[in-house]
N, C-alpha and C positions, 0 to 999 in steps of 0.2 A: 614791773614795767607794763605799761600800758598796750594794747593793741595798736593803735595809731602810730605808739612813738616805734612800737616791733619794727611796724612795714616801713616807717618812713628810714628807719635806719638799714632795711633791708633791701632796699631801695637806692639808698647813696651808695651802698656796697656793689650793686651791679653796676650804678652808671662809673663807678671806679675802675671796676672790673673791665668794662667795656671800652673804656676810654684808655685804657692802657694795653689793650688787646689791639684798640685801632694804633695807636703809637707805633708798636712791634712792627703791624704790618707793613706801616709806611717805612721804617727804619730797614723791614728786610726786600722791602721795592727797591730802593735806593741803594742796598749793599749788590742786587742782583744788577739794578742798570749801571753801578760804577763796575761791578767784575765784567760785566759786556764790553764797556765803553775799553776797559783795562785791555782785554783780550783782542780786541778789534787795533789798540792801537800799539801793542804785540806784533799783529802780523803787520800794519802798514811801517813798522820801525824795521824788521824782516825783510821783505820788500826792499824797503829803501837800502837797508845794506849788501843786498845781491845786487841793486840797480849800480852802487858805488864801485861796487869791489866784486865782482862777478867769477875774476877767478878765486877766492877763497873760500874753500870750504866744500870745493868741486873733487878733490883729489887727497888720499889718505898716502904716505909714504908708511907704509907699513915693514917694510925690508931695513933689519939690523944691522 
């Protein structure tokens, strides 16, 4: 094998490389701003069922 053909193959191996490295990145932004958005809409669902239902969950009947 050639020198030319070496580089130009070692070459499309990094922009491979690289191009699947940016993929990950974007795919692991995306799992972090859904786990946010998840978590944010968590507490306003929280929220909203103290604002409905205020006495539940205020008081344990622990006595057998």
């Amino acid at each position: 094998m050639d020198v030319a053909a070496l580089s130009i193959s070692l070459n499309e191996s990094k922009l491979k490389q690289s191009a699947s490295v940016s993929v990950l990145k974007m795919a692991m932004d995306t799992a972090t701003q859904n786990c946010e958005m998840l978590t944010e809409l968590m507490d306003n669902v929280k929220a909203m069922e103290q604002s409905v239902h205020p006495h539940i969950g205020g008081k344990i009947d622990v006595r057998g």
